[in-house]
CHARMM internal coordinates of N, CA and C (Angstrom, degrees):
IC EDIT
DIST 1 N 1 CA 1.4479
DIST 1 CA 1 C 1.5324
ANGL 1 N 1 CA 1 C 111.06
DIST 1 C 2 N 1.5006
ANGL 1 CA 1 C 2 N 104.12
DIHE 1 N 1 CA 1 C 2 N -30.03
DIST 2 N 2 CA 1.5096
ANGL 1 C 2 N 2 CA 102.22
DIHE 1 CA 1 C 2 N 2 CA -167.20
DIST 2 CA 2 C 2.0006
ANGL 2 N 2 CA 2 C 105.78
DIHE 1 C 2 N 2 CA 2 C -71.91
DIST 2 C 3 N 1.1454
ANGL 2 CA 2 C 3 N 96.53
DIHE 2 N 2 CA 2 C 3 N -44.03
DIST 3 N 3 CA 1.2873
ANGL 2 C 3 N 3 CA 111.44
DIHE 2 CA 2 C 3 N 3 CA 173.03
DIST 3 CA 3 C 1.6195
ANGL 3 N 3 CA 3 C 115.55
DIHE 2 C 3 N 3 CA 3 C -55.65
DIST 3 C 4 N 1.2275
ANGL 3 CA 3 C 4 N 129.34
DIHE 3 N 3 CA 3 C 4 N -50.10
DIST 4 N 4 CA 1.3961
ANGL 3 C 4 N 4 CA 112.41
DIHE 3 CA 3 C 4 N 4 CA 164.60
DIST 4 CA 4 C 1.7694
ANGL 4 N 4 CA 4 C 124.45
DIHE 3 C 4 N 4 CA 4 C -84.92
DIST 4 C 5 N 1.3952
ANGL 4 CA 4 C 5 N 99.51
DIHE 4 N 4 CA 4 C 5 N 30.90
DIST 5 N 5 CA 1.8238
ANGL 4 C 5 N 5 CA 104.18
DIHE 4 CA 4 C 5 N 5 CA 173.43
DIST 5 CA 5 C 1.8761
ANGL 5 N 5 CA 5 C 83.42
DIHE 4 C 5 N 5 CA 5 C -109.81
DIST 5 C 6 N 1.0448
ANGL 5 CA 5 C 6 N 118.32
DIHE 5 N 5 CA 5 C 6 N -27.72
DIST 6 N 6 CA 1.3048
ANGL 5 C 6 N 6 CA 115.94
DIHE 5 CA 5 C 6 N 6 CA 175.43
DIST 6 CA 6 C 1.4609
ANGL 6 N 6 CA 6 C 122.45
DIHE 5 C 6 N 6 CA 6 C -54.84
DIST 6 C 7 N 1.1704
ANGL 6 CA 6 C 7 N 88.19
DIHE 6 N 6 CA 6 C 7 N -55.41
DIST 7 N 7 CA 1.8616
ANGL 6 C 7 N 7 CA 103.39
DIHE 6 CA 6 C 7 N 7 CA -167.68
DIST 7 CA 7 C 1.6466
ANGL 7 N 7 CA 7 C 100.01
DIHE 6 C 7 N 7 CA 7 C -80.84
DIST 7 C 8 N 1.2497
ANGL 7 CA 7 C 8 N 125.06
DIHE 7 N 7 CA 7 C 8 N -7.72
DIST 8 N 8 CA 1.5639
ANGL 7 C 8 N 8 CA 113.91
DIHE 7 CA 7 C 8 N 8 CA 172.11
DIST 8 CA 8 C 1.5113
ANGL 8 N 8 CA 8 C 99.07
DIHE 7 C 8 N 8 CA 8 C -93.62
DIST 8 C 9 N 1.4283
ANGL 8 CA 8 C 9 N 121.20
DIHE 8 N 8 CA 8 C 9 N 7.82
DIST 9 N 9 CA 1.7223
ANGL 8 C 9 N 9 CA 89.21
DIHE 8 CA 8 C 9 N 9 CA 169.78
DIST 9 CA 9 C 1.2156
ANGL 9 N 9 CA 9 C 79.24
DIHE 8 C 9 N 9 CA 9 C -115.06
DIST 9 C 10 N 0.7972
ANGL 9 CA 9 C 10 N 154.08
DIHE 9 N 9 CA 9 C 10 N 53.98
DIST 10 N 10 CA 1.6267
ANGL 9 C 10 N 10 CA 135.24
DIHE 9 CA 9 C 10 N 10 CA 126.65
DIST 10 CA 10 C 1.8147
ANGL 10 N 10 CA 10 C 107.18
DIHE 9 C 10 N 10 CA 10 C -85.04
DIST 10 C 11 N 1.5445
ANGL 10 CA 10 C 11 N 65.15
DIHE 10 N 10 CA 10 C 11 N -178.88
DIST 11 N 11 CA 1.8880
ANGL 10 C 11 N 11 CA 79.59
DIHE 10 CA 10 C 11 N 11 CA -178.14
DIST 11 CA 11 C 1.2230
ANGL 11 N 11 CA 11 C 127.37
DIHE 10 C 11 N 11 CA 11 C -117.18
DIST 11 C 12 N 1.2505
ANGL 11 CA 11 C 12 N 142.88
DIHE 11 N 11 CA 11 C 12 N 120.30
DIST 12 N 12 CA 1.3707
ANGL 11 C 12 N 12 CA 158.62
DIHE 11 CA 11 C 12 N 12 CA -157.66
DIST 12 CA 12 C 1.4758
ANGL 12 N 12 CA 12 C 106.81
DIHE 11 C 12 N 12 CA 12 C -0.56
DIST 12 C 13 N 2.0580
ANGL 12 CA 12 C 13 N 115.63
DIHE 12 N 12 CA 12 C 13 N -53.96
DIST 13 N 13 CA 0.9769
ANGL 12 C 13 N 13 CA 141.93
DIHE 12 CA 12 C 13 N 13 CA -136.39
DIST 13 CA 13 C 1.8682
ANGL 13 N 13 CA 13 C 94.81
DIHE 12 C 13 N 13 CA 13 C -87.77
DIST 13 C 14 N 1.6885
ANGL 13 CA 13 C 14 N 92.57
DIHE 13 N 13 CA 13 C 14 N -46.32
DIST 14 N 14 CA 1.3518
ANGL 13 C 14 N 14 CA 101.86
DIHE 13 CA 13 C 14 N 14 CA 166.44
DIST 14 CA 14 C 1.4429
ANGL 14 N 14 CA 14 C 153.91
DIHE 13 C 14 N 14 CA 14 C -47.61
DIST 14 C 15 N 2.1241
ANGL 14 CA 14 C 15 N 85.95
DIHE 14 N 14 CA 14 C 15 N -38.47
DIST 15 N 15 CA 1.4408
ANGL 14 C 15 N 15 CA 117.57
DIHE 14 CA 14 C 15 N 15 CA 171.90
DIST 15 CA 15 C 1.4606
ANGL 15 N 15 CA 15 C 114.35
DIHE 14 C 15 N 15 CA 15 C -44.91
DIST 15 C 16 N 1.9658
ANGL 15 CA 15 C 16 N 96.42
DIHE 15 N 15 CA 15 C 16 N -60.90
DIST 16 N 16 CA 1.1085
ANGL 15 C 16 N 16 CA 114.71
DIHE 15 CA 15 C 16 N 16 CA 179.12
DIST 16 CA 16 C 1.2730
ANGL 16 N 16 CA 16 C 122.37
DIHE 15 C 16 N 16 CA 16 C -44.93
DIST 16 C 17 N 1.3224
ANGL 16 CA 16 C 17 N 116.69
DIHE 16 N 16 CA 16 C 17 N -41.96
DIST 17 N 17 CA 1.3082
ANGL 16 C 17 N 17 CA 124.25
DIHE 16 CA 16 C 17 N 17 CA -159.30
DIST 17 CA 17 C 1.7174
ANGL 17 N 17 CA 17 C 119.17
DIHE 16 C 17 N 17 CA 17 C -80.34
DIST 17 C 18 N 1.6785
ANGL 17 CA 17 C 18 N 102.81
DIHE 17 N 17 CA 17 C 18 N -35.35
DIST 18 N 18 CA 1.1530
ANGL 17 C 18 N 18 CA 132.54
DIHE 17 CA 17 C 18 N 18 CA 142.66
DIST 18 CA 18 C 1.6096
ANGL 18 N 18 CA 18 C 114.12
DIHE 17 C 18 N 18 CA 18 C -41.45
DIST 18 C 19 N 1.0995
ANGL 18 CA 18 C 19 N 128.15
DIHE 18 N 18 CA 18 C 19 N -55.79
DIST 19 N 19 CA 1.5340
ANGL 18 C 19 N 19 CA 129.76
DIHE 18 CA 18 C 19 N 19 CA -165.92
DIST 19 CA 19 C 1.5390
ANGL 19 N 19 CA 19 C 112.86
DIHE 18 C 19 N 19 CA 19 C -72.98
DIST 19 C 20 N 1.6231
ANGL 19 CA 19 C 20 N 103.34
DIHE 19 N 19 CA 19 C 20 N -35.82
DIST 20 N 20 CA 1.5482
ANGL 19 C 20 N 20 CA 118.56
DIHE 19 CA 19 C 20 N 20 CA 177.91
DIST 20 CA 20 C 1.5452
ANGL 20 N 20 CA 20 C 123.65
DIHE 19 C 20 N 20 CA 20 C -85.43
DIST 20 C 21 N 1.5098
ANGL 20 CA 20 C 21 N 97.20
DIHE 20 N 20 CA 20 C 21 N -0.94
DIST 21 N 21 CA 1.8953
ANGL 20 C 21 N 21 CA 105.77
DIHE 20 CA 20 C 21 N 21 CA 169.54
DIST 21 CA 21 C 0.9740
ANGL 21 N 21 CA 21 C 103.16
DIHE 20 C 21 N 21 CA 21 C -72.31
DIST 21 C 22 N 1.6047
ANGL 21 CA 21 C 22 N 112.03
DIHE 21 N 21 CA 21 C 22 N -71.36
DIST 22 N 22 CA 1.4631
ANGL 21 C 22 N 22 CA 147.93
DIHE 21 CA 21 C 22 N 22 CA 176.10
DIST 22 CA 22 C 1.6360
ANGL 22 N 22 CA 22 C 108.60
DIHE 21 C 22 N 22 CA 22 C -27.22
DIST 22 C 23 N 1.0872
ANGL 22 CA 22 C 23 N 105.18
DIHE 22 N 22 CA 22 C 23 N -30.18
DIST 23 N 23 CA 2.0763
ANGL 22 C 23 N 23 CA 113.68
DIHE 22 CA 22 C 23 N 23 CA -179.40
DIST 23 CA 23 C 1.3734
ANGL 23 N 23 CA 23 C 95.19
DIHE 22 C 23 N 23 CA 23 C -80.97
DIST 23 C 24 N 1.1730
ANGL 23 CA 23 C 24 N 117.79
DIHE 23 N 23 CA 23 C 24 N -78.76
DIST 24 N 24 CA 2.0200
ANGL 23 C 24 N 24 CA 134.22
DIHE 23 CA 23 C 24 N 24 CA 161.40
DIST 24 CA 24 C 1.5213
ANGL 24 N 24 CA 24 C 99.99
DIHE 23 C 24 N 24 CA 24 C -21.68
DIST 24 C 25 N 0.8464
ANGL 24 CA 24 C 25 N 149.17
DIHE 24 N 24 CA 24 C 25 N -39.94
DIST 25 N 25 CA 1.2307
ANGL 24 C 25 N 25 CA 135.53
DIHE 24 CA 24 C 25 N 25 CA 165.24
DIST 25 CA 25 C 1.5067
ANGL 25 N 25 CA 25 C 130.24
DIHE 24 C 25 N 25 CA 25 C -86.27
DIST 25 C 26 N 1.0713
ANGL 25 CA 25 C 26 N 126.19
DIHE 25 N 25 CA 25 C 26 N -20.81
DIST 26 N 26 CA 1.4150
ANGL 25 C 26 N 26 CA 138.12
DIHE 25 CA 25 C 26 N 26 CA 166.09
DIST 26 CA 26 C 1.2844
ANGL 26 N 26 CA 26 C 106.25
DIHE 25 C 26 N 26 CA 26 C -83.54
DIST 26 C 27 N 1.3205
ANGL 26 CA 26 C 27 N 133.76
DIHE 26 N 26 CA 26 C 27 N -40.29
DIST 27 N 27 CA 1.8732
ANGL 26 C 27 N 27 CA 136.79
DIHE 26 CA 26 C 27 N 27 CA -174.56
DIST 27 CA 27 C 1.6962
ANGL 27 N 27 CA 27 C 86.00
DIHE 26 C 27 N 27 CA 27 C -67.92
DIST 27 C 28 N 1.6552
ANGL 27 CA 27 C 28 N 118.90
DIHE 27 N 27 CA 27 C 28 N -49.35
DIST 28 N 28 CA 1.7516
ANGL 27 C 28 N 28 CA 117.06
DIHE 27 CA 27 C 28 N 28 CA -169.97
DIST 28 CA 28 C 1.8123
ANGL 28 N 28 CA 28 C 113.63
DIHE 27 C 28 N 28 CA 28 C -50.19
DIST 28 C 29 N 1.4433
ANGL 28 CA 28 C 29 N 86.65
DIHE 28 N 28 CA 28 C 29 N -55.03
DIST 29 N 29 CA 1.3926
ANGL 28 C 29 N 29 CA 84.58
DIHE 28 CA 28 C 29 N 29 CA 175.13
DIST 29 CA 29 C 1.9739
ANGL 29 N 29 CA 29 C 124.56
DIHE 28 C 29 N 29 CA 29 C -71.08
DIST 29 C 30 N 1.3680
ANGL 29 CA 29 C 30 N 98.45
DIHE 29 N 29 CA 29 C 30 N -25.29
DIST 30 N 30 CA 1.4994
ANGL 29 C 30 N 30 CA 86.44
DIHE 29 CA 29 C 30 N 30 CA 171.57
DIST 30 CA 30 C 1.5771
ANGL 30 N 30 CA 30 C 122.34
DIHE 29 C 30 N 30 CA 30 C -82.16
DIST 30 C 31 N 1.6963
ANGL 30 CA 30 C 31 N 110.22
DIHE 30 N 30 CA 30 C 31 N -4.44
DIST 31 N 31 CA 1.2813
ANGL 30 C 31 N 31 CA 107.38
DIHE 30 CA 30 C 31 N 31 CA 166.72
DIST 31 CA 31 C 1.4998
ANGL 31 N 31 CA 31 C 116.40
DIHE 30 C 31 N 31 CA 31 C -83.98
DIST 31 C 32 N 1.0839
ANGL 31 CA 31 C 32 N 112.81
DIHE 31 N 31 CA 31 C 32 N -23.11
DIST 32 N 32 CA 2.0138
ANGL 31 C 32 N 32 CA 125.94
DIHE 31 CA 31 C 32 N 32 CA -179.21
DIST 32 CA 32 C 1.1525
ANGL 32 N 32 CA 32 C 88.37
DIHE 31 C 32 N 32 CA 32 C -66.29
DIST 32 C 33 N 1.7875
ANGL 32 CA 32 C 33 N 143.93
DIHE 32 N 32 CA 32 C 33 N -63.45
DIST 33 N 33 CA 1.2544
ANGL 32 C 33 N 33 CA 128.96
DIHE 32 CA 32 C 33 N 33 CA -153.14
DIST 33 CA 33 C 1.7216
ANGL 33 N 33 CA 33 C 104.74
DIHE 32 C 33 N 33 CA 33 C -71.10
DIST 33 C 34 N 1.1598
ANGL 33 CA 33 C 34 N 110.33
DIHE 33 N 33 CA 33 C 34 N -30.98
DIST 34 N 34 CA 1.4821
ANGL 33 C 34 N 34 CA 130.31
DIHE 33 CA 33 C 34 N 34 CA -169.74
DIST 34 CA 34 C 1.7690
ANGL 34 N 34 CA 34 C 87.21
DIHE 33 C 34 N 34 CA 34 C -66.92
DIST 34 C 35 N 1.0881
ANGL 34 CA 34 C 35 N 114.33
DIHE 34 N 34 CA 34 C 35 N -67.11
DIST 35 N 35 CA 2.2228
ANGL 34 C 35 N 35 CA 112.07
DIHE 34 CA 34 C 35 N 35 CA -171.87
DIST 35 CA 35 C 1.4096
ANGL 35 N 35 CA 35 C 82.31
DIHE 34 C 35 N 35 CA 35 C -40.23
DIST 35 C 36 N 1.4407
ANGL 35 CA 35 C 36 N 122.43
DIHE 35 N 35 CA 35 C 36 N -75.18
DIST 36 N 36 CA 1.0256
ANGL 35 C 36 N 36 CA 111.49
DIHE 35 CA 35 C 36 N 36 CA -134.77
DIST 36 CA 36 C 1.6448
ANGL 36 N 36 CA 36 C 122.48
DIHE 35 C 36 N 36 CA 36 C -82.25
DIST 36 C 37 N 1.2623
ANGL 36 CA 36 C 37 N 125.87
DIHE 36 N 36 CA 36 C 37 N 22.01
DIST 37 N 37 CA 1.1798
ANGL 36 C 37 N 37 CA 138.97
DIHE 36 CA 36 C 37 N 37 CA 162.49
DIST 37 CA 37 C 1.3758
ANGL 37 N 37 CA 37 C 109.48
DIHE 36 C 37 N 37 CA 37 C -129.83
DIST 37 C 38 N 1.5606
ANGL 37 CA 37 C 38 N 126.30
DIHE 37 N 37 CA 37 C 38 N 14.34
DIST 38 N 38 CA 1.3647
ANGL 37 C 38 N 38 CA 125.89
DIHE 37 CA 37 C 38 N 38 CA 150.84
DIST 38 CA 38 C 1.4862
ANGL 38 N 38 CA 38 C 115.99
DIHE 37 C 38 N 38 CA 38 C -143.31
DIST 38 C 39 N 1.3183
ANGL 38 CA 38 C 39 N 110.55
DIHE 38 N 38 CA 38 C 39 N 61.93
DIST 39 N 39 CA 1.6516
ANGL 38 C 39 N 39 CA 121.01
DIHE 38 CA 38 C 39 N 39 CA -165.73
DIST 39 CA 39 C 1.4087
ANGL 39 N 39 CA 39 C 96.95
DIHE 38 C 39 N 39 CA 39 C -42.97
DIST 39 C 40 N 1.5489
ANGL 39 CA 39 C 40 N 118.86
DIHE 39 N 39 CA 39 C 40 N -70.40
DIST 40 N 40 CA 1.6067
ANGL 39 C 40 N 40 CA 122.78
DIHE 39 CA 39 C 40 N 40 CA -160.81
DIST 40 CA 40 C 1.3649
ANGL 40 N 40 CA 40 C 119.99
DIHE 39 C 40 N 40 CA 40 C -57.22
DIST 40 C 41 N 1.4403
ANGL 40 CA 40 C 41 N 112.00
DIHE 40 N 40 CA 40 C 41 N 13.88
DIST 41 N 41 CA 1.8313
ANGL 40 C 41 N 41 CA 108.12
DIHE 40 CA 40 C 41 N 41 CA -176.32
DIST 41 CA 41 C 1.4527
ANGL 41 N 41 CA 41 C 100.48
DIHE 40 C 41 N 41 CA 41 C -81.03
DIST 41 C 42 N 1.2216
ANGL 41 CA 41 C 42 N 107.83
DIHE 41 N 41 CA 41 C 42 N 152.92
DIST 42 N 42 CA 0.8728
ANGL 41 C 42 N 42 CA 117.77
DIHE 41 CA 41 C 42 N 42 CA 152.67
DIST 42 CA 42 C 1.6367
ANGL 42 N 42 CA 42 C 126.69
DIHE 41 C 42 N 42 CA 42 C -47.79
DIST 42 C 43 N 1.8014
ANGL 42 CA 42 C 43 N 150.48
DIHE 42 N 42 CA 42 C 43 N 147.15
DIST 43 N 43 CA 1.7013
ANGL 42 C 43 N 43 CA 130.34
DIHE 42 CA 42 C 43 N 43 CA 131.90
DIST 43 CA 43 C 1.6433
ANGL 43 N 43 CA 43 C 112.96
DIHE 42 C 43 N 43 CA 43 C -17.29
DIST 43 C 44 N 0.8208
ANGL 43 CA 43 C 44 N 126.74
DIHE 43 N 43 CA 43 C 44 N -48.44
DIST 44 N 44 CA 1.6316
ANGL 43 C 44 N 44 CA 121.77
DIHE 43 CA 43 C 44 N 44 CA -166.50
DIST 44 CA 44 C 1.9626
ANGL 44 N 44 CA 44 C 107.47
DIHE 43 C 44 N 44 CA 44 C -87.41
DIST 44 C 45 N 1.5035
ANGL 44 CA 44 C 45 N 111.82
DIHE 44 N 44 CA 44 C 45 N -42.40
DIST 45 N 45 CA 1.2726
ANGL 44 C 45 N 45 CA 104.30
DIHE 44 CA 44 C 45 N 45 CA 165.73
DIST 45 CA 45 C 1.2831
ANGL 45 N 45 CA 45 C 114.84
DIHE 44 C 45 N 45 CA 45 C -77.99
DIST 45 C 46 N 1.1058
ANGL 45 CA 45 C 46 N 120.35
DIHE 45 N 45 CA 45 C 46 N -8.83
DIST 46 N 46 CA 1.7578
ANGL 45 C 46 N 46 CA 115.93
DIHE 45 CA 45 C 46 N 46 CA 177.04
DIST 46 CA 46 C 1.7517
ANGL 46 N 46 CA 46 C 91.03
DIHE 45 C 46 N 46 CA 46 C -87.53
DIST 46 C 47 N 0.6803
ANGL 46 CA 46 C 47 N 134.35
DIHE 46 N 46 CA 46 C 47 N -21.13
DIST 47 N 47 CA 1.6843
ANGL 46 C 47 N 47 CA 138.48
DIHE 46 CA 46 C 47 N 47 CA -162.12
DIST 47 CA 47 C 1.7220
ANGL 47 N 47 CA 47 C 95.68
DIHE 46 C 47 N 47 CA 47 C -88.16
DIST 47 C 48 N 1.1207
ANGL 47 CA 47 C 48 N 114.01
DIHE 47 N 47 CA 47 C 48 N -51.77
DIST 48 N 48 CA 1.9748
ANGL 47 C 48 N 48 CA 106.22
DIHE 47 CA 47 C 48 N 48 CA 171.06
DIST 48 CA 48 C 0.6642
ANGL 48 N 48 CA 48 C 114.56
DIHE 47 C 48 N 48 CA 48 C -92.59
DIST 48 C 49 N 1.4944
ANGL 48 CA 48 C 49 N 125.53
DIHE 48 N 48 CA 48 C 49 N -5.89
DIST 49 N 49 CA 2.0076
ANGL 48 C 49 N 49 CA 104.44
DIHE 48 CA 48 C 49 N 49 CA 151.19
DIST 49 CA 49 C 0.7906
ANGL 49 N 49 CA 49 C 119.26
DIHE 48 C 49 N 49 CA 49 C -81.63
DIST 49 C 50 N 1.4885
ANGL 49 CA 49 C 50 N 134.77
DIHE 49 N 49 CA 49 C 50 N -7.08
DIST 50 N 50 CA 1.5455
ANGL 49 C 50 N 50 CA 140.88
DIHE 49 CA 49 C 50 N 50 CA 155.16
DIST 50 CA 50 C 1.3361
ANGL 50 N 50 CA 50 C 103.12
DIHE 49 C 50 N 50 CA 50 C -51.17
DIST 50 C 51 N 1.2806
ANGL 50 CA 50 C 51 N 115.24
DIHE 50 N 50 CA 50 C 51 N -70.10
DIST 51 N 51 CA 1.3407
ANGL 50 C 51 N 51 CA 140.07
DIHE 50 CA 50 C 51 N 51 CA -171.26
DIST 51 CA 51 C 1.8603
ANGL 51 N 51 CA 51 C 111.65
DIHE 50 C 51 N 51 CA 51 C -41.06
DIST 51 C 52 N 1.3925
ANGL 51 CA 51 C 52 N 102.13
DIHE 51 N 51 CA 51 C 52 N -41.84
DIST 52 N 52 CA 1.3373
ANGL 51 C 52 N 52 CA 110.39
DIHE 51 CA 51 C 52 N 52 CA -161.55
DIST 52 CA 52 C 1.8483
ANGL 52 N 52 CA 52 C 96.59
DIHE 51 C 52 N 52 CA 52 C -93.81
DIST 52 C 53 N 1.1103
ANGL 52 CA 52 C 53 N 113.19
DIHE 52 N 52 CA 52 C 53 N -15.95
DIST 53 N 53 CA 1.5933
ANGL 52 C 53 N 53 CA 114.14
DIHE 52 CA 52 C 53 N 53 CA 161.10
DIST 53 CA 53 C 1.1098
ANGL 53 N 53 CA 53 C 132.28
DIHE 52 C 53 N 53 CA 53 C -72.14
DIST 53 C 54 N 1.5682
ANGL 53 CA 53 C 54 N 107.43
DIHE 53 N 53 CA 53 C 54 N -23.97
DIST 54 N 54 CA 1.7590
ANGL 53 C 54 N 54 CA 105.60
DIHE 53 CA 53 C 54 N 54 CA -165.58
DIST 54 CA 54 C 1.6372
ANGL 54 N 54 CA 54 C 92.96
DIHE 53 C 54 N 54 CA 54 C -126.19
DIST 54 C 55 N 1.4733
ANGL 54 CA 54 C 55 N 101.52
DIHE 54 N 54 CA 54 C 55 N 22.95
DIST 55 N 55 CA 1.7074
ANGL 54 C 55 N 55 CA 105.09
DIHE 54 CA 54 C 55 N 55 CA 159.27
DIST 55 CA 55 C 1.8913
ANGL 55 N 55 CA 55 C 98.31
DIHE 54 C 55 N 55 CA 55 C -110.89
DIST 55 C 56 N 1.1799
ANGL 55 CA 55 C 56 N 113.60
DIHE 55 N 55 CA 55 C 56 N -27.40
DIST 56 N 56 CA 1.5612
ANGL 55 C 56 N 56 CA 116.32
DIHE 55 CA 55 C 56 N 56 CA 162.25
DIST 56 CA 56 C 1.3034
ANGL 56 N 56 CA 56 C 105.43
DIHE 55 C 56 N 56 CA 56 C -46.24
DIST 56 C 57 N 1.3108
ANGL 56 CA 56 C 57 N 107.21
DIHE 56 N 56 CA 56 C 57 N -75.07
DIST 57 N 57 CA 1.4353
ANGL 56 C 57 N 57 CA 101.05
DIHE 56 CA 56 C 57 N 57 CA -160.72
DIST 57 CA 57 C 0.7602
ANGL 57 N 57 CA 57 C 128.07
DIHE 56 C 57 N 57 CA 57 C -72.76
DIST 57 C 58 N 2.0739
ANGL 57 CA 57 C 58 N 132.03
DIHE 57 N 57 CA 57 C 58 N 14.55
DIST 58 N 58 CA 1.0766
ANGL 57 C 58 N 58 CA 145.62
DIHE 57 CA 57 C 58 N 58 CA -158.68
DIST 58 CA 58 C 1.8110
ANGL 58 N 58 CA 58 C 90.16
DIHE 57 C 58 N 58 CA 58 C -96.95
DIST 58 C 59 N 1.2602
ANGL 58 CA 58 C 59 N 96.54
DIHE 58 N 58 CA 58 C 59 N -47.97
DIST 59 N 59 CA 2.0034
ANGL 58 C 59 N 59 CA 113.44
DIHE 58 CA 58 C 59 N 59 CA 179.20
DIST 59 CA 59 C 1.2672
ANGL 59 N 59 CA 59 C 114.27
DIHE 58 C 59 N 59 CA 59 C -51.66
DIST 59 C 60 N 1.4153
ANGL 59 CA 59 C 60 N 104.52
DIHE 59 N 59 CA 59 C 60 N -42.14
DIST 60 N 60 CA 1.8824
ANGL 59 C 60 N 60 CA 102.31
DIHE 59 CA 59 C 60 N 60 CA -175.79
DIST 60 CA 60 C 1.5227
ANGL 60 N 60 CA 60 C 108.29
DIHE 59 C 60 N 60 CA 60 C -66.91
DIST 60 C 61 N 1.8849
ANGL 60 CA 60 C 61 N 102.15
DIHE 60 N 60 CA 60 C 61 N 128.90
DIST 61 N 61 CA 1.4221
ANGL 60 C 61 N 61 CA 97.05
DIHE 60 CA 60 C 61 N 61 CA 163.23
DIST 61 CA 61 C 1.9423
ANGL 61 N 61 CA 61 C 125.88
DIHE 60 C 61 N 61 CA 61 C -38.14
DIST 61 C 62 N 0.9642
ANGL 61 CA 61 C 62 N 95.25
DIHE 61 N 61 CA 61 C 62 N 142.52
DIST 62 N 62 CA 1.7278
ANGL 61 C 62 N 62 CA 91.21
DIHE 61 CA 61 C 62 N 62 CA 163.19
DIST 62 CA 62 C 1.6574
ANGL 62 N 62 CA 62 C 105.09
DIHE 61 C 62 N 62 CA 62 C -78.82
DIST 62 C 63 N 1.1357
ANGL 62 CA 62 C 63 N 133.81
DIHE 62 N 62 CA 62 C 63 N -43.48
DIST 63 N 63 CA 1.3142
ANGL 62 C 63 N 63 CA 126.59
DIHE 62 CA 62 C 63 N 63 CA 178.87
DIST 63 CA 63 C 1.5566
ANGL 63 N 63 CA 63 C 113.05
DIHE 62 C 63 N 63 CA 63 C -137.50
DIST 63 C 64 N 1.6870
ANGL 63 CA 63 C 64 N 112.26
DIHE 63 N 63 CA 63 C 64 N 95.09
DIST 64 N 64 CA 1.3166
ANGL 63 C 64 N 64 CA 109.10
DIHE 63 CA 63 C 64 N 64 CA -168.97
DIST 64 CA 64 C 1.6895
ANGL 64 N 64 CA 64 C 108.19
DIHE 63 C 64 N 64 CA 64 C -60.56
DIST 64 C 65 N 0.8622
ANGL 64 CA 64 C 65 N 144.51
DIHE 64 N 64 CA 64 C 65 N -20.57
DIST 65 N 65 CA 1.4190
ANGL 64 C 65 N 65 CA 161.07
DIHE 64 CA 64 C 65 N 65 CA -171.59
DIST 65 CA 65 C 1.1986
ANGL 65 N 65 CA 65 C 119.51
DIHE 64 C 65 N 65 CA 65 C -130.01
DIST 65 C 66 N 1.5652
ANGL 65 CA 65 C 66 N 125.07
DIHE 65 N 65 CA 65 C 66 N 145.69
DIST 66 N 66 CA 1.3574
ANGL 65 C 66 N 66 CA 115.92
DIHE 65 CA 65 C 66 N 66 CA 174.27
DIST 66 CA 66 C 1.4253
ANGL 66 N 66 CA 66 C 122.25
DIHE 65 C 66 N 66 CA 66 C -82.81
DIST 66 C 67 N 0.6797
ANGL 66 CA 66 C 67 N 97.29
DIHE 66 N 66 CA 66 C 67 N 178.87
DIST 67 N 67 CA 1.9290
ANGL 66 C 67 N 67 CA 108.21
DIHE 66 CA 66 C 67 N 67 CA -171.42
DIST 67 CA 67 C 1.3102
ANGL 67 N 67 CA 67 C 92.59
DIHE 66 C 67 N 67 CA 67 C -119.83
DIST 67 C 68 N 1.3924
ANGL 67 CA 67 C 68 N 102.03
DIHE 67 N 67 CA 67 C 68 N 122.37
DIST 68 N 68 CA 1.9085
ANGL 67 C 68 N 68 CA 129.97
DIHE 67 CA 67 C 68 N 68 CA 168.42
DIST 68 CA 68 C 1.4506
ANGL 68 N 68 CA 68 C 104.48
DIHE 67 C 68 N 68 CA 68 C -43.65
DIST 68 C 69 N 1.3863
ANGL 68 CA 68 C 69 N 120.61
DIHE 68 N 68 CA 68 C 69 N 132.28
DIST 69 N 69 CA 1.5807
ANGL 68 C 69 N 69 CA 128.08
DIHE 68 CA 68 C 69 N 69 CA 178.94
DIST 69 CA 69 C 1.2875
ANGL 69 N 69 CA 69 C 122.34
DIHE 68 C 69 N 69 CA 69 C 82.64
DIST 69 C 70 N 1.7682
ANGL 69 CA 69 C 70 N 122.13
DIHE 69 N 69 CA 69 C 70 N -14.85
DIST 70 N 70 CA 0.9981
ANGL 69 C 70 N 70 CA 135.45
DIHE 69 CA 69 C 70 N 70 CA -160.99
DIST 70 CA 70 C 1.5738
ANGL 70 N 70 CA 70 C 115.24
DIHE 69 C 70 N 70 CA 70 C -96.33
DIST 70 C 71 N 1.1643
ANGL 70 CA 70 C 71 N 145.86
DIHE 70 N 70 CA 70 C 71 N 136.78
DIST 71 N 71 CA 1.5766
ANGL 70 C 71 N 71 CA 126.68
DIHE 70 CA 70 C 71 N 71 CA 164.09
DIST 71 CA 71 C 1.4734
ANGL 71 N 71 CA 71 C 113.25
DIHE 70 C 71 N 71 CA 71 C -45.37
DIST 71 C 72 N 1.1929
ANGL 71 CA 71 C 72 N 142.90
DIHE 71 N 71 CA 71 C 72 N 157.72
DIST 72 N 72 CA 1.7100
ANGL 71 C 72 N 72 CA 137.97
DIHE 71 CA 71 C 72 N 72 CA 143.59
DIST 72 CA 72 C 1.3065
ANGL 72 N 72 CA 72 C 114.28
DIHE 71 C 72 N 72 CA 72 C -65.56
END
COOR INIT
IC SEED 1 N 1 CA 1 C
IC BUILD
C-alpha cells in the first residue's frame, strides 16, 4: 500500500519513467542469466534469445484456468 501512495504523487511523466527503469532492469537481469548459460553467443545471438523469450512469454496464457470467485 505504501508503495502505491508513493507512485500517485508522482506525475504521469514520472510514472512512465518509473515503469521504464523497472523494464531495464528485469530485460538486465534476464540477459545476465541468458550470458551465463550461453557464454559463447555472440551480443546479437544473445540479443534473439532475449528476443525469442519474451515473445514466449507473450503466448503463455496469463491464467490457464480461472480462479474461484473471480470473473473469467
Amino acid at each position: 500500500m505504501e508503495l502505491m501512495r508513493i507512485r500517485m504523487k508522482l506525475s504521469p511523466g514520472q510514472r512512465l519513467q518509473a515503469m521504464l527503469d523497472a523494464r531495464m532492469v528485469l530485460v538486465g537481469f534476464r540477459r545476465a542469466r541468458l550470458r551465463r548459460q550461453y557464454p559463447d553467443l555472440s551480443d546479437r545471438d544473445l540479443n534473439m534469445k532475449l528476443l525469442e523469450e519474451i515473445d514466449r512469454a507473450k503466448k503463455l496464457a496469463a491464467r490457464p484456468y480461472p480462479i474461484p470467485g473471480y470473473p473469467a
